[in-house]
C-alpha positions as CSV (number, residue, x, y, z in Angstrom):
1,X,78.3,107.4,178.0
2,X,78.7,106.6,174.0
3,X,80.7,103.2,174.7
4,X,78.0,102.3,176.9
5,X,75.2,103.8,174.9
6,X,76.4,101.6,171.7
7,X,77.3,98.5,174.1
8,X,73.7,97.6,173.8
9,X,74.3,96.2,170.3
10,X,77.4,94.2,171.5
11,X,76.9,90.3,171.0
12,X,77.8,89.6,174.8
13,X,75.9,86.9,175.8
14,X,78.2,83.5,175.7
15,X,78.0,79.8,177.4
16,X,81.1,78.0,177.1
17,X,82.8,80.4,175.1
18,X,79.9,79.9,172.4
19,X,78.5,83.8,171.3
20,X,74.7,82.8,171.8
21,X,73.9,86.0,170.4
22,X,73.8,85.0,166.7
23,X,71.3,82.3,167.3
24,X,68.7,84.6,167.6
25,X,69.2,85.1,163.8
26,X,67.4,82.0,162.9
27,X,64.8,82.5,165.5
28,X,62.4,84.0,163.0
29,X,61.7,80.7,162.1
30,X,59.8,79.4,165.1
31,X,57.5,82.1,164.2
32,X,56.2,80.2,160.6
33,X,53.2,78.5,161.2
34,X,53.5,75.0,162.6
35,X,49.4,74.8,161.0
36,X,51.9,76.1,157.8
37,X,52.3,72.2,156.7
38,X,49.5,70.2,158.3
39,X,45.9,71.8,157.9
40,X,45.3,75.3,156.7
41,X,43.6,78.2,159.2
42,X,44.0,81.5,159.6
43,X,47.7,82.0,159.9
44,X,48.3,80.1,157.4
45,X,45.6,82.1,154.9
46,X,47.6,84.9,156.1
47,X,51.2,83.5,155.7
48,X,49.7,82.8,152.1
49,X,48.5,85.7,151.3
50,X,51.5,87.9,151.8
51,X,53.4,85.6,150.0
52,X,51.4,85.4,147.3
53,X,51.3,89.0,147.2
54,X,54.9,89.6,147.4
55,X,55.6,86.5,144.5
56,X,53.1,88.9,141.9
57,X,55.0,92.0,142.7
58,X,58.7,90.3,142.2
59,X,57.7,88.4,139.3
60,X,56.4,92.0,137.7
61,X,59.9,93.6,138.8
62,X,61.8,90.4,137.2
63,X,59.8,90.8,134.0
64,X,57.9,88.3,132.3
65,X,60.7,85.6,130.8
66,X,61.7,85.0,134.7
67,X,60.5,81.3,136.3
68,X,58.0,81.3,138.5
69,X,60.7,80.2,141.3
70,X,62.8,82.7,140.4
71,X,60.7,84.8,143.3
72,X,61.5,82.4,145.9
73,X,64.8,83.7,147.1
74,X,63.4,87.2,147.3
75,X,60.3,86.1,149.4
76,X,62.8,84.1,151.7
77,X,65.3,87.1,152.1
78,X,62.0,89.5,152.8
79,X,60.9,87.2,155.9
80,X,64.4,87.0,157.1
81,X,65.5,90.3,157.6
82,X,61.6,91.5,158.4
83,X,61.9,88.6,161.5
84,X,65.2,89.6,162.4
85,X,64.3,93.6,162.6
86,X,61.2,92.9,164.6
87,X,62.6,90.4,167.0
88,X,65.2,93.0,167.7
89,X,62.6,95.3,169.4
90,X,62.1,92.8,172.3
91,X,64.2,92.9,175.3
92,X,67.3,90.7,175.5
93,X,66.8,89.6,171.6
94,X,70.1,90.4,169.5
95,X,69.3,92.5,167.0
96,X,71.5,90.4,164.3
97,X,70.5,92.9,161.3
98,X,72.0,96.0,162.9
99,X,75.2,94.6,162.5
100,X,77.2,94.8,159.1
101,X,78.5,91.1,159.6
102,X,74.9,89.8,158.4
103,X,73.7,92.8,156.4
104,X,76.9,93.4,154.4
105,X,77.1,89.7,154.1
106,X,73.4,89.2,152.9
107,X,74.1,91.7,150.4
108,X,77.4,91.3,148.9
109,X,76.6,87.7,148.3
110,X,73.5,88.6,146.5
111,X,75.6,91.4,144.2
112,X,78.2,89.3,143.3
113,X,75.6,86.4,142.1
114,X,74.0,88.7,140.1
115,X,77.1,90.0,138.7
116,X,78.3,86.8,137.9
117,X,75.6,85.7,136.0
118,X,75.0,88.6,134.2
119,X,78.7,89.2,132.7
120,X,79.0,85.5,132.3
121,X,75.6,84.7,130.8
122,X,74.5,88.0,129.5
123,X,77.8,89.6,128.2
124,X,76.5,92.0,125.8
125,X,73.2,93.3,127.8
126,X,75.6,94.1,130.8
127,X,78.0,96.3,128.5
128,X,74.7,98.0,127.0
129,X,73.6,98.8,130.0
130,X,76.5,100.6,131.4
131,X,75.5,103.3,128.8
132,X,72.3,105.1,129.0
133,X,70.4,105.3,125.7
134,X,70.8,108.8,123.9
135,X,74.3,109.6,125.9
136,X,76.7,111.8,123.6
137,X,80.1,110.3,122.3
138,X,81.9,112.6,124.5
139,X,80.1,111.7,127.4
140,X,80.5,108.1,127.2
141,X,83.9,107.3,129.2
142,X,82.5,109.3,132.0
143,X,79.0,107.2,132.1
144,X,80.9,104.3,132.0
145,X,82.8,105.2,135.2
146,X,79.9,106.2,136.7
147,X,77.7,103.1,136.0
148,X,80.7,100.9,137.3
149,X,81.6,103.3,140.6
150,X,77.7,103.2,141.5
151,X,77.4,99.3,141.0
152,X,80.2,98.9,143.1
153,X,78.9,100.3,145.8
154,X,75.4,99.1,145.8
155,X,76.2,95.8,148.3
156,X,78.0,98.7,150.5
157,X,74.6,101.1,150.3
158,X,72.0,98.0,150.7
159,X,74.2,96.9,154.0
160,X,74.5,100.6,155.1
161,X,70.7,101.4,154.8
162,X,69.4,98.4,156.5
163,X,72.3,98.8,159.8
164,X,71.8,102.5,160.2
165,X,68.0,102.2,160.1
166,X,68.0,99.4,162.5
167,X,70.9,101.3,165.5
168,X,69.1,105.0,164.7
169,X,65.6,103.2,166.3
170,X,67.2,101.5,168.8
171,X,69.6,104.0,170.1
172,X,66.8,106.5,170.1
173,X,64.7,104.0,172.5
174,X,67.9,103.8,174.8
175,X,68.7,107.4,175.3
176,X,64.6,108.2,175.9
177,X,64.7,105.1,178.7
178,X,67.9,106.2,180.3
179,X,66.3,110.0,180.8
180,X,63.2,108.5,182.6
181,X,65.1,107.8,186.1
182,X,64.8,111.1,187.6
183,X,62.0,112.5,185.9
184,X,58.8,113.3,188.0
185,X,55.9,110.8,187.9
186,X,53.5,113.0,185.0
187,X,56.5,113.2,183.0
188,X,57.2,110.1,183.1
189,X,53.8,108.9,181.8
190,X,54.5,110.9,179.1
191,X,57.9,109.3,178.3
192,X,56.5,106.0,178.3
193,X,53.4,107.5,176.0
194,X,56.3,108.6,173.6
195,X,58.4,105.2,173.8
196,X,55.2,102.9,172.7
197,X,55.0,105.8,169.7
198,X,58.2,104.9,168.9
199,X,58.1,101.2,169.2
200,X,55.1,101.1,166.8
201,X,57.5,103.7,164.3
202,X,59.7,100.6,164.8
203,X,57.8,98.0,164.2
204,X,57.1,99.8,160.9
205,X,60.7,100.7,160.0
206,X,61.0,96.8,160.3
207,X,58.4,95.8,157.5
208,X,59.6,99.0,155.5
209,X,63.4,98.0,155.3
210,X,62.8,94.8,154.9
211,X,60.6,95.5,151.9
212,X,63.0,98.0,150.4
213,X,66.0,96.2,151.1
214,X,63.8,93.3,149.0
215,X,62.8,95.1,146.3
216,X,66.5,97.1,145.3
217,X,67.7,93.5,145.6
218,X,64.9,92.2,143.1
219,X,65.7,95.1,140.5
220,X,69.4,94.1,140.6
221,X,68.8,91.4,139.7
222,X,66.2,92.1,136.9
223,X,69.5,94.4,135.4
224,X,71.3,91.2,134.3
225,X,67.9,89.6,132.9
């Protein structure tokens, strides 16, 4: 029951001995507005307007010496994983970001640029940093090794949050429609009641982890500013 229960997130679908699966990662981007670069309408006010509201909060987060396309990598990330957790919830789309290939991979690459540029650029902020104003002499080795154990593991926690969110709602979905076979005809109203519930919990859970997932990301990097 488990191995089949998990075998729903198993990239299996393959033509020619090419794993098809993964394509669906980059589907998100049929869904941009073809309107987006010819003339303006509603989807496009609406494209706009999230985007512009998403720049003002990230360039607040990166604080006010960051460039104004400083915000573009974060708005870009945002709409990625956001399309790739909602196209998950349809039937026979790969769910791409419940995997730890592309999470831990989005994230890791993200840490170690801002790592990079921080030590290398910023030498002396990063070292202040590491020790929390007001800390007492004899406390200082052990916020060091603190500071450093919980920055190592923040590409591992980002990677974590996104994947476990994204299997918990889809394995709970799965084991609700596998009990509906036997059940009697008013309980089974009430099962399919439940499952749109949860879909619409879901679809939430998608904009939410994308935005958080967004936002840690964004006050990484403001760390090595």
């Amino acid at each position: 029951m488990m191995n089949n229960l998990f075998s729903i997130f198993d990239p299996s679908t393959n033509i020619f001995n090419l794993p098809l699966n993964w394509i669906s990662t980059f589907i998100g981007l049929m869904f941009i507005p073809y309107s987006f670069w010819f003339i303006p309408n509603r989807h496009f006010m609406l494209w706009n307007f999230i985007s512009n509201k998403l720049h003002n909060e990230f360039k607040t987060l990166l604080g006010p010496n960051s460039t104004s396309g400083s915000t573009f990598i974060f708005i870009s990330l945002f709409f990625f994983i956001f399309f790739n957790n909602f196209l998950g919830l349809f039937p026979y789309i790969f769910t791409s970001t419940s995997h730890l290939n592309i999470s831990l991979s989005l994230s890791l690459t993200l840490w170690l640029s801002f790592m990079l540029y921080g030590w290398i650029n910023n030498t002396q902020h990063m070292f202040i940093h590491m020790i929390p104003q007001g800390t007492p002499m004899v406390l200082m080795p052990f916020m060091v090794l603190i500071e450093t154990i919980s920055n190592i593991i923040r590409p591992g926690t980002l990677a974590v949050r996104l994947t476990a969110n994204m299997i918990a709602g889809h394995l709970l979905i799965t084991l609700l429609s596998s009990t509906g076979i036997n059940m009697p005809n008013y309980l089974l109203i009430i099962l399919i009641f439940i499952q749109i519930l949860l879909l619409i919990l879901e679809s939430a859970v998608s904009i939410i982890q994308a935005y958080v997932i967004t936002i840690l990301s964004t006050l990484y990097s403001s760390e090595t500013n």
